[in-house]
N, C-alpha and C positions, 0 to 999 in steps of 0.2 A: 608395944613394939611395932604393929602392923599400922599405926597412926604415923610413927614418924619415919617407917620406911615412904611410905605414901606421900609426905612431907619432902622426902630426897626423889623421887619420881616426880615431882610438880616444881619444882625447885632445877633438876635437871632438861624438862619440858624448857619450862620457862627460858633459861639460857640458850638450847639449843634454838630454839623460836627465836629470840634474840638475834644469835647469830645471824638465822635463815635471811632474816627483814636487813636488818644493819650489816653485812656483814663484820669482817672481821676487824676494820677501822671504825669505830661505833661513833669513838672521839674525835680525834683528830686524824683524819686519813691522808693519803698523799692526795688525792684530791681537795681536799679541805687545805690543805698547805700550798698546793699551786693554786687556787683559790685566792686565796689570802697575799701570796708573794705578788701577783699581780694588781691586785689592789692596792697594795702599799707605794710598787713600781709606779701606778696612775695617779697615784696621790704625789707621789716626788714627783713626776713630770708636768702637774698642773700646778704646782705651789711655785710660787716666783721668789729667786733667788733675790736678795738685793746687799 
């Protein structure tokens, strides 16, 4: 029992540390996405239409 409480205390670490560093967009955040939108934006603006 005192192994796998230990196990949820290092597991809860873990995540919370997680957090602290990445915050709470780890994946894909609103920065990551206006990131990306304008990239795409420079890409249609430099590719030629014909």
């Amino acid at each position: 029992m005192f192994v796998s409480s230990k196990i949820k205390y290092y597991e809860d670490y873990l995540y919370s540390h997680g957090l602290s560093v990445f915050g709470r967009d780890i994946f894909f955040g609103k920065k990551w996405e206006e990131r990306r939108i304008q990239e795409l934006m420079k890409k249609d603006q430099n590719s030629k239409w014909e």
